[in-house]
C-alpha positions in Angstrom: 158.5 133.3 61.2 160.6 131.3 63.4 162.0 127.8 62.2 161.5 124.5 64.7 165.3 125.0 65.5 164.8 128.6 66.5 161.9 127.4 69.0 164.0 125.1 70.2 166.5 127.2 71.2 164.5 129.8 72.3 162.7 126.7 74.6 166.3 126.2 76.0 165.5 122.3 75.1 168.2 119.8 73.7 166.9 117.3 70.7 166.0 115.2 73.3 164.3 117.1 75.8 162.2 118.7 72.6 161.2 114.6 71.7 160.0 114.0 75.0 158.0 117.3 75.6 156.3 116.6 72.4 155.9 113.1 73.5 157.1 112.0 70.7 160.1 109.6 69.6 163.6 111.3 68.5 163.6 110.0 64.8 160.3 111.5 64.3 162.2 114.7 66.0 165.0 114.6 64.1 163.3 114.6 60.7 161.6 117.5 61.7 164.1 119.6 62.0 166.2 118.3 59.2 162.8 119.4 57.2 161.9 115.5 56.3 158.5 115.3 56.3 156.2 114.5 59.3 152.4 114.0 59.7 150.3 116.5 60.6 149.5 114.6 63.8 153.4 115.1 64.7 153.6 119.0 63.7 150.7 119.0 66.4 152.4 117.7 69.6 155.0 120.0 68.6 153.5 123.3 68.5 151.5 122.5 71.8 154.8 121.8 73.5 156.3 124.7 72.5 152.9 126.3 73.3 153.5 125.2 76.9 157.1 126.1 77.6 156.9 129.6 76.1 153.2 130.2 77.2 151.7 131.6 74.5 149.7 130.3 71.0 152.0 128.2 68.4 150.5 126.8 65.6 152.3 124.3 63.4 151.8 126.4 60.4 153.3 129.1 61.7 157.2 126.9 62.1 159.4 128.0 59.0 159.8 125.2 56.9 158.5 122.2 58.8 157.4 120.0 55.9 154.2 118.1 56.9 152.2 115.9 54.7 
């Protein structure tokens, strides 16, 4: 399993760039990947925008170690 940092890499997508494809603000970002929790509502926009950019299924359970409540 890859971690959210490893998608983002892999997305070729700065902190920022990840926020705003996830349409989402940087904080809530940020904690992410620094493995502070996040709702589940967050994990969400996540794995769809990753979903988009690398065309195929992500599901937010399937991100190594992102912590949502």
């Amino acid at each position: 399993m890859a971690t959210l940092e490893d998608y983002r890499l892999e997305c070729d997508w700065s902190r920022s760039e990840m926020a705003r494809q996830a349409s989402m603000d940087y904080i809530t970002l940020n904690r992410a990947l620094n493995g502070e929790t996040i709702s589940s509502r967050s994990a969400e926009k996540i794995a769809r925008a990753i979903s988009r950019k690398l065309d195929r299924s992500i599901h937010w359970q399937q991100i190594e170690g992102l912590n949502v409540k």
